[in-house]
C-alpha positions in Angstrom: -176.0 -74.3 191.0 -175.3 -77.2 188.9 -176.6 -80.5 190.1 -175.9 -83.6 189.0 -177.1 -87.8 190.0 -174.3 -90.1 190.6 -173.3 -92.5 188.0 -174.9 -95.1 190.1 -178.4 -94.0 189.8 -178.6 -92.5 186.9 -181.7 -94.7 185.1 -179.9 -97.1 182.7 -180.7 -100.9 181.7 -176.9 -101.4 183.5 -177.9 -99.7 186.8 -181.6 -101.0 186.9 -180.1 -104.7 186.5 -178.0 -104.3 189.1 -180.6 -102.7 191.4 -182.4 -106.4 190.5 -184.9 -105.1 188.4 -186.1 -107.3 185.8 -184.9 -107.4 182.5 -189.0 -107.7 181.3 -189.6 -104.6 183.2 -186.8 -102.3 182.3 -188.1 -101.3 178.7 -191.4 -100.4 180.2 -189.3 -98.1 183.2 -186.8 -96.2 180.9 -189.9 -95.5 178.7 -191.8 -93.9 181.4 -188.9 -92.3 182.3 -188.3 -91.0 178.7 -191.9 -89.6 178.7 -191.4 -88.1 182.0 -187.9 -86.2 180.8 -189.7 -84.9 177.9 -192.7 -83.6 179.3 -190.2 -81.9 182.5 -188.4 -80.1 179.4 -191.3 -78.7 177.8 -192.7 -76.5 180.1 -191.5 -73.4 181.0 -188.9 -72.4 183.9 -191.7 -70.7 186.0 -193.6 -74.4 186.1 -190.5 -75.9 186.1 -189.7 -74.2 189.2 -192.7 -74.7 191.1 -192.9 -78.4 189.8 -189.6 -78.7 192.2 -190.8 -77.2 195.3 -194.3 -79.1 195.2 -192.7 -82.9 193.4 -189.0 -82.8 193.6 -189.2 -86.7 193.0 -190.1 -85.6 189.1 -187.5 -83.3 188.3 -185.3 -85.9 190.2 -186.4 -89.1 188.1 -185.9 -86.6 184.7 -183.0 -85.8 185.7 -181.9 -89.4 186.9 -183.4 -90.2 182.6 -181.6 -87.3 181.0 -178.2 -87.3 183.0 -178.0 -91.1 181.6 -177.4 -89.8 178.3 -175.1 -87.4 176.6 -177.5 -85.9 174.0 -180.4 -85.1 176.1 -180.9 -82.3 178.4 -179.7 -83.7 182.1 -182.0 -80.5 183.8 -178.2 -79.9 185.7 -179.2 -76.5 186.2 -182.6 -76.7 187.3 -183.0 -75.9 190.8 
């Protein structure tokens, strides 16, 4: 099952503007984000797996990160 974050809150400087984030804190957000999307990759499905059932909200924000972009891994077929 294929899931994918609506263009509208996928984390991007355009989106976090308009959610009235400030432009000083955006850097440090899409970092953390970035850190977060790499270290969701890098473990193994099994983890990945029971990383979902026990913090959705951190595949969620990796894939809210990854989806932004058309090079990285979006996690659309993690469950």
């Amino acid at each position: 099952m294929a899931i994918h974050i609506d263009s509208a809150k996928l984390l991007t400087e355009k989106n976090l503007l308009t959610a009235g984030i400030s432009e000083t804190r955006i850097p440090a957000l899409l970092l953390a984000a970035s850190a977060l999307h790499e270290a969701v990759c890098d473990i193994d499905r099994n983890s990945k797996t029971n990383l979902a059932k026990q913090f959705p909200e951190v595949i969620t924000v990796a894939r809210m990160y990854g989806q932004a972009d058309k090079i990285l891994y979006g996690l659309e077929d993690e469950a």
